[in-house]
C-alpha positions in Angstrom: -202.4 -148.5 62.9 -203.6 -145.5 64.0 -207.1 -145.0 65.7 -209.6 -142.6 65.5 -212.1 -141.1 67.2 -214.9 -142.5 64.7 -213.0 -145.9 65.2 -213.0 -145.9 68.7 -216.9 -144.6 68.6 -217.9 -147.8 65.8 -216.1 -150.4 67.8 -218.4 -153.2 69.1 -217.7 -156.1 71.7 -219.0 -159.1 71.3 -221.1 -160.2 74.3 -220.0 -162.9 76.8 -221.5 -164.3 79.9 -219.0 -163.1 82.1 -217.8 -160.2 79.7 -217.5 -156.6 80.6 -220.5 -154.6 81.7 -221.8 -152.6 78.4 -222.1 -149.5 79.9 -218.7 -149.5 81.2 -217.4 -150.4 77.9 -219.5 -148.0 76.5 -218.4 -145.8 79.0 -214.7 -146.4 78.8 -215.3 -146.2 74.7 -216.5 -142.6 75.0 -213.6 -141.3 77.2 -211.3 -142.3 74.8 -212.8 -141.4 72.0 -213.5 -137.5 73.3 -209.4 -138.6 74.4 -208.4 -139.5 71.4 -210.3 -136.7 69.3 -208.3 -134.0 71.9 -205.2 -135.6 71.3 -205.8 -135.6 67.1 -207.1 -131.9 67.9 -203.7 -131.3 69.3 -201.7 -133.1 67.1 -203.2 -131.2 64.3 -202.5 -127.9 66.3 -199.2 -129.3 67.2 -198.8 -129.8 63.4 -200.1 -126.6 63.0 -197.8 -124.6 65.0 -194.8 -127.2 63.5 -194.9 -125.5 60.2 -196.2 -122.1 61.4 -192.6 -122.5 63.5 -190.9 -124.3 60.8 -191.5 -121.5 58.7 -190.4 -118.7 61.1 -187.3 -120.6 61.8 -186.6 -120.5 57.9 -187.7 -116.7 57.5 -185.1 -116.4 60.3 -182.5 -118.4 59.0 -183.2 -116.3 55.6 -182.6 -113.2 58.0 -179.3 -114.3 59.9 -178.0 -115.5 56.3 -178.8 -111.8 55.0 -177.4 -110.2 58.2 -174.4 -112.4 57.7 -173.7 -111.3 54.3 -174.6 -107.4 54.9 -171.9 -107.6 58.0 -169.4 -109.0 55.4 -170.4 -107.1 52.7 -170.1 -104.3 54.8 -166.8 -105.2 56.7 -165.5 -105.9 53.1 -166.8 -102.0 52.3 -165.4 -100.8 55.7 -162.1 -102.5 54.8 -162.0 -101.1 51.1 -162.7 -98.1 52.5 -159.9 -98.2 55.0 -157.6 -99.3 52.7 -158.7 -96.5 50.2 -158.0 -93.5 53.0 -154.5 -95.3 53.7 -153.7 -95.1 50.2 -155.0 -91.4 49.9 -153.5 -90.3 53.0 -150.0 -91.4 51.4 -150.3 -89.6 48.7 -151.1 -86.8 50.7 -148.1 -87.1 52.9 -145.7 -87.9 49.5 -147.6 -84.6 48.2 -147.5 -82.8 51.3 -143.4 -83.8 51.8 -143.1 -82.8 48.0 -144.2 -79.4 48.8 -142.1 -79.2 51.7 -139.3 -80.1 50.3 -139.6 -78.0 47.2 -140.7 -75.1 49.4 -137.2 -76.1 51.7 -135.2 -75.3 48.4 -136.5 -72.5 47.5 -136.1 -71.1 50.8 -132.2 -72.5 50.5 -132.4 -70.6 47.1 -133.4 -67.5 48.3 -131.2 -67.1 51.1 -128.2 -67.6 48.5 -129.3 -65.4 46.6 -129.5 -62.8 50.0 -126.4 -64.0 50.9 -125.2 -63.0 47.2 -126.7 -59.4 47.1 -125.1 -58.9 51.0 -121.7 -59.8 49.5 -122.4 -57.7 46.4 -123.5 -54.6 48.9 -120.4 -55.1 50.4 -118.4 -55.0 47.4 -120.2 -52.1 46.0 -119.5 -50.2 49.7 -116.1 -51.0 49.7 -115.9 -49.7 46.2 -117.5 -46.6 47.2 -115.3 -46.1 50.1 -112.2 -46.4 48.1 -113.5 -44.2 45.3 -114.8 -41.6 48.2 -111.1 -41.7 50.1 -109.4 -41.4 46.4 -111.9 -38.2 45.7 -111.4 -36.5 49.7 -107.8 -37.6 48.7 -107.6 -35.5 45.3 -109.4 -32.2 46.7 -106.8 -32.5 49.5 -104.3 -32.5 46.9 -105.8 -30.0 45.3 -106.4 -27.7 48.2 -102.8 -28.2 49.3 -100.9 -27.9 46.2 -100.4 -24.1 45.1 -102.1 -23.1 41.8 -101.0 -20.6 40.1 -103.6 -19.9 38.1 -105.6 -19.8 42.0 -102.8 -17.4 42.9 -103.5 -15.2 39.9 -107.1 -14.9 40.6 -106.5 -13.9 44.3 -104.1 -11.0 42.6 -106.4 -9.7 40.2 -109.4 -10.2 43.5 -107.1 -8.0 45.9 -106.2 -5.5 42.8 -109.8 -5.1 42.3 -110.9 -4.4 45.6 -108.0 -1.7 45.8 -109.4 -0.2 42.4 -112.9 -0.2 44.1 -111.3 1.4 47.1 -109.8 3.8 45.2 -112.3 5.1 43.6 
């Protein structure tokens, strides 16, 4: 049973020839009634604060849960994204060593073909030299060998300048 202040202030003693002094009772009655209503005053304050606390301790709970999930949500998305620039950054390198190796055979291709056009030079020098040697070769002949019809011009040359003379 619980006692209030309007229980403690209606409470009567009965009277006894060697009971307590009223006023002491009546005394004692008050004090623990202004006691009691201070402690109820409390108790409702206490209860007061109780949910007012209750409730921030849930609206906090509410917020940790929400942080929680936003960290994991957003350690999930960091992890996503992660994964996503691992997997891009592949491709890039595959790309990347695709080029390079197709750029590495073209550059094998071209210096063939450099390699091909020096040999053919060469060929076509060589060719050149030999046809050159065989011409120098054929005037030589040429200059070497007595013509007759070379020897007839240089008669009828001197026989003209004599006719010229002559006259």
């Amino acid at each position: 049973m619980t006692l209030s202040k309007i229980d403690v202030l209606n409470k009567k003693f009965s009277r006894g020839l060697f009971g307590y002094s009223r006023a002491n009772v009546d005394q004692f009655l008050q004090e623990a009634a202004e006691a009691l209503g201070v402690a109820a005053e409390e108790r409702k304050e206490a209860a007061k604060n109780l949910k007012r606390l209750e409730a921030l301790v849930a609206e906090y709970k509410q917020r940790d849960e929400t942080l929680r999930e936003t960290l994991l949500s957003t350690q999930r998305m960091v992890d996503e994204l992660k994964m996503a620039a691992g997997r891009e950054a592949e491709l890039i390198l595959a790309e990347a060593r695709v080029k390079a190796e197709a750029a590495l055979r073209e550059g094998h291709n071209r210096l063939a073909e450099i390699h091909d056009e020096i040999e053919a030079l060469k060929r076509q020098r060589s060719r050149f030299q030999v046809e050159l040697k065989a011409l120098v070769e054929t005037h030589l002949r040429l200059l070497e060998t007595d013509d007759p019809a070379l020897e007839r011009i240089e008669a009828l040359e001197s026989k003209l300048k004599f006719l010229k003379k002559v006259e």
